[in-house]
C-alpha positions as CSV (number, residue, x, y, z in Angstrom):
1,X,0.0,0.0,0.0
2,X,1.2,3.7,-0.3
3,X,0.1,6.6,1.7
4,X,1.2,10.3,2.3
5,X,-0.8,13.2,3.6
6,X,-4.0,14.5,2.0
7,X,-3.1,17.9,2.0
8,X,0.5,19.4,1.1
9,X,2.2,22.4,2.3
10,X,3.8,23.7,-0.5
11,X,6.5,25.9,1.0
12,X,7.7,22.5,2.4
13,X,9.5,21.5,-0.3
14,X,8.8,17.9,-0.5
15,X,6.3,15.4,0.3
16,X,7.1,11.9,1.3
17,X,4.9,8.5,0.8
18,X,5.3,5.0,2.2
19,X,5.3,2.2,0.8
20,X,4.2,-1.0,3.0
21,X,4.2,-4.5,2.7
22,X,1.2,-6.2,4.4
23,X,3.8,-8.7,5.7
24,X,7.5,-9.3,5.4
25,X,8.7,-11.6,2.9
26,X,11.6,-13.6,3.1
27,X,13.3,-13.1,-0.2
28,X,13.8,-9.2,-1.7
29,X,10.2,-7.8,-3.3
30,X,10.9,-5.0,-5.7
31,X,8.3,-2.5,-6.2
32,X,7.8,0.1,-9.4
33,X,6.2,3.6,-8.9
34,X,5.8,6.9,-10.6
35,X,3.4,9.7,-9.8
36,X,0.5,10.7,-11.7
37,X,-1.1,13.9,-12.3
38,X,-4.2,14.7,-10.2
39,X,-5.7,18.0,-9.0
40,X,-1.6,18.4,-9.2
41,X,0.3,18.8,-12.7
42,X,4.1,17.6,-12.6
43,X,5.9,20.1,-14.7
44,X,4.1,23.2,-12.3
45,X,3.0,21.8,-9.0
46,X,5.6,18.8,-8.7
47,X,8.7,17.4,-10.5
48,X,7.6,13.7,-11.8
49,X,9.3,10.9,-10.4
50,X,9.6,7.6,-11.1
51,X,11.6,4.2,-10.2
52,X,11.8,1.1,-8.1
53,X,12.0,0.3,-4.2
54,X,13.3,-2.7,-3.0
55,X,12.0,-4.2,0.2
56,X,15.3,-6.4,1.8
57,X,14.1,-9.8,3.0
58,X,12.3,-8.8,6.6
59,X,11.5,-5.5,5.3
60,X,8.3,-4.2,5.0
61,X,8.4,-0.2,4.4
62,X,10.3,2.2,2.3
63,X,9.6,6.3,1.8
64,X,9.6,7.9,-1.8
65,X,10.1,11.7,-1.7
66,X,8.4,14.0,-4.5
67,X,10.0,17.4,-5.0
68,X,7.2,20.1,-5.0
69,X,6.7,23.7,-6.5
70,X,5.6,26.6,-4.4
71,X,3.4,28.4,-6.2
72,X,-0.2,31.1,-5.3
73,X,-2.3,28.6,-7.4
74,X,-4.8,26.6,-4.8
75,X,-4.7,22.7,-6.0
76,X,-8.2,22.2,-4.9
77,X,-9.6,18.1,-3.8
C-alpha cells in the first residue's frame, strides 16, 4: 500500500509517501512507482518521479520523496 498526507504544504518543499508490505517476505520484493497527475500537474505543481524500491528480506516499508513547486495557485480536492 502507499500513503502520504492528503493535504501538502507547498512551502515545504517535499512530500514523502510509504510504501508498505502487508507482511515481510523472506526473499527481496521489488516495487515500481511513478506519480500521476491529479488535482496536481508535474511540470508546475511537482517534478515527476519515477523508479523502483526494493524491500530487503524482513523489510516491509520504504519512503519515496516527491519534489514540489511553491506556487499562489490553490490545488483544490
Amino acid at each position: 500500500s502507499i500513503s502520504g498526507p492528503g493535504d501538502v504544504n507547498e512551502a515545504a518543499g517535499t512530500v514523502t509517501y510509504t510504501v508498505s508490505l502487508s507482511s515481510a517476505n523472506a526473499a527481496p520484493v521489488s516495487v515500481n512507482y511513478s506519480t500521476a497527475n491529479g488535482s496536481a500537474v508535474a511540470g508546475s505543481d511537482y517534478t515527476a518521479v519515477a523508479g523502483n524500491v526494493t524491500f530487503a528480506p524482513g523489510e516491509t516499508s520504504k519512503t519515496i520523496t516527491v519534489a514540489i513547486s511553491n506556487d499562489t495557485v490553490f490545488e483544490g480536492a
